[in-house]
N, C-alpha and C positions, 0 to 999 in steps of 0.2 A: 504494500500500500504506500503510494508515492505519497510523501506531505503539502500539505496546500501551505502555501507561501503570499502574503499580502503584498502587492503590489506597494511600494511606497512611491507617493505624488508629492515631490515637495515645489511648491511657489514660492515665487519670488516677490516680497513684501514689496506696494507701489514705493515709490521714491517718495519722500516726504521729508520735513522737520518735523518735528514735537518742543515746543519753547512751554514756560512758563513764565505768566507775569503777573505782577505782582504792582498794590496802592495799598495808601491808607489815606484815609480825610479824616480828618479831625470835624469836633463839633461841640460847641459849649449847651453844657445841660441846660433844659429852660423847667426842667420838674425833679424830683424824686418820689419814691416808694418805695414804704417800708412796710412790715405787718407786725400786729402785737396781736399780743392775747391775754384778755382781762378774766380774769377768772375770782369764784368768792365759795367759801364754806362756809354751810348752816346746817343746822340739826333736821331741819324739813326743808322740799323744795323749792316752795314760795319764797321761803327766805333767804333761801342760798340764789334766786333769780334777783328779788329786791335789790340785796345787796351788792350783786352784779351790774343793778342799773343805776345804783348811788353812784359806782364809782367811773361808770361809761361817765353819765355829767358830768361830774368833775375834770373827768377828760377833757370832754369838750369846753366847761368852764375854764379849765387853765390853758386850752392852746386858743381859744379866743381873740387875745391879746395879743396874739403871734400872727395873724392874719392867717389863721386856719379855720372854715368854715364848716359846718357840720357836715355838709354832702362830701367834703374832703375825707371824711372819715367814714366810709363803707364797710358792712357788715357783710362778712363772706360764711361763716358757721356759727349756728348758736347750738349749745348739747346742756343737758343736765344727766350728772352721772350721780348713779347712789354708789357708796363707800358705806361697804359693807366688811363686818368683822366674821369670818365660820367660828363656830362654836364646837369643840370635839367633844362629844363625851368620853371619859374615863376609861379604860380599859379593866375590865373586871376577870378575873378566875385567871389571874395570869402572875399571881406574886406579885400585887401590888405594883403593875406596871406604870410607866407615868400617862396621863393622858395624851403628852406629846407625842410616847412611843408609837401609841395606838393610831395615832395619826396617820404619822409614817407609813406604821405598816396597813393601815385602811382597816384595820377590823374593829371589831364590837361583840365584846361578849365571845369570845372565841369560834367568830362566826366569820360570813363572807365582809368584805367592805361596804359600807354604810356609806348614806350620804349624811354629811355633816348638817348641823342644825344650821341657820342662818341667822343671826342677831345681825339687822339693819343698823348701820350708824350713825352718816352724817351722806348731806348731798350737798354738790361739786358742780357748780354753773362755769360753766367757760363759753366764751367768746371770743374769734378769730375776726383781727377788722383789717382791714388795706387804708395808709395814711399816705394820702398823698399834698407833697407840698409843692407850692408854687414858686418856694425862693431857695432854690437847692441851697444856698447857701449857710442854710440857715436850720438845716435841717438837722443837725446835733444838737441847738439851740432847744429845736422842737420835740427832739427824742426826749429829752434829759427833763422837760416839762412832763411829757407822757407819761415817763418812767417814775418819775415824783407822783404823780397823782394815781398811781398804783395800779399801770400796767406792763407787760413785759414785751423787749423785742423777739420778736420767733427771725430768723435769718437775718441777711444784710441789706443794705441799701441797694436800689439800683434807681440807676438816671434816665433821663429818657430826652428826647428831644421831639419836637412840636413835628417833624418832618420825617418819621423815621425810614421810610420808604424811599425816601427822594436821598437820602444820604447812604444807604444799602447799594441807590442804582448808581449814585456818583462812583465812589469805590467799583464796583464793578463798572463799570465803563471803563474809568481808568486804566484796571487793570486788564481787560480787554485791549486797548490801545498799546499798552507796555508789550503782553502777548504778542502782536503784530510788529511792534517794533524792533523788536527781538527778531524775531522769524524774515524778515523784510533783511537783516543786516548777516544774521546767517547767510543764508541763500544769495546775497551779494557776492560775500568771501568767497563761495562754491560756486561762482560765475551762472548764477541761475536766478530765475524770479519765484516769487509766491503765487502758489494759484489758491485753488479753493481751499476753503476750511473744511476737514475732514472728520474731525469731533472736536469738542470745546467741554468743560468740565470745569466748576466753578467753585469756589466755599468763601464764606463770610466769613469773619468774626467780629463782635461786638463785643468790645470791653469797656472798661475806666481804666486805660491808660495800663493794661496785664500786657497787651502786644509788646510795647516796648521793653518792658520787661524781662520778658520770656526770652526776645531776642537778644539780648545784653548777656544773659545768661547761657544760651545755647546757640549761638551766630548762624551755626552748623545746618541747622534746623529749616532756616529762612533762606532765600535768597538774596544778592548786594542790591536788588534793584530799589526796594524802598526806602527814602531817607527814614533813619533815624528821628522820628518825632515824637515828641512826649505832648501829651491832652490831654482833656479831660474826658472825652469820649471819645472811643478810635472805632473805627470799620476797618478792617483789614481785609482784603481780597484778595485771593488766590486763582489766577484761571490756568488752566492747563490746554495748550488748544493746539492741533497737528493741522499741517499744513500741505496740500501737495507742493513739488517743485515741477518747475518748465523751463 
């Protein structure tokens, strides 16, 4: 029995470049947001909610003064939890074992595992709000008010600007231009032109000013085309884009 053998067809990739290019634009914040979460304990839940809504006012009474307005301050989850104590009974016909043991080990009376008793406690109102300010500047000012009048931050700050879409596509443009600038000066050196674009691949990033960062730290990483710029809000675009030659 003779062995069948595959035919190998190998092609010859068209002629092309493959450049990468590379922007950042800058852009000064016109907002922030930040989230907290106000939370209050009582022995019942009406009063563990009250006490939750004492201290939202107060909230809003102390950043008043700050030029922060109530609609500033958005409600994203409200929960009341009960806080609850299990209660084990005793472990009996076992040498005076501890109630604890018996725990442990889930039995009762030298039998199978029991469900424990429940003694209800105390109930736990919490509140999850979105704060947004309109003077970023000012918005440590504004935490530190919040945070006095007796609520807590959950995460970090982020910035925003009034146009975020139009400074996404500036960045990419750019970086689309840089791509072709690239590939245009290649294809010179190799006594040839650009023709069409073959695939093009893109990625954003949006920080406070981590781009330049991360580049200072790992050079390696990025390519020499973008200057070095430090912001307050950076767009960094990457396009990857091949090109045929003629």
């Amino acid at each position: 029995m003779t062995p069948a053998y595959a035919q190998r067809v190998q092609t010859q990739p068209a002629e092309g470049v493959t450049v990468v290019g590379e922007a950042i634009r800058r852009a000064s914040p016109e907002s922030a947001e930040f989230l907290i979460e106000v939370s209050a304990n009582a022995p019942t839940a009406a009063q563990a909610i009250r006490d939750q809504n004492n201290r939202i006012a107060q909230i809003a009474q102390a950043t008043q003064t700050l030029n922060i307005q109530r609609s500033d301050i958005q409600t994203i989850s409200a929960n009341v939890y009960n806080v609850y104590a299990p209660v084990m009974p005793a472990l009996q016909g076992f040498g005076g074992g501890s109630p604890q043991l018996g725990a442990a080990l889930g039995l009762q009376h030298g039998g199978l595992g029991m469900q424990p008793e429940v003694q209800f406690g105390s109930y736990q109102a919490k509140t999850l709000m979105r704060v947004t300010v309109r003077e970023p500047n000012r918005v440590g000012e504004i935490l530190d008010a919040i945070t006095r009048a007796g609520a807590t931050l959950v995460g970090s700050f982020t910035f925003r600007v009034s146009d975020e879409s139009g400074a996404r596509r500036a960045a990419l443009e750019a970086a689309g231009r840089d791509a072709r600038a690239k590939a245009e000066a290649l294809a010179q050196a190799a006594g040839k032109q650009i023709g069409d674009a073959v695939s093009i691949t893109e990625d954003i990033i949006a920080c406070n000013g981590a781009y330049t960062a991360l580049r200072n730290a790992v050079p390696y990483m990025f390519g020499p085309a973008t200057p070095p710029l430090a912001g307050e809000l950076e767009y960094y675009a990457r396009v990857t884009a091949s090109f045929r030659l003629q």
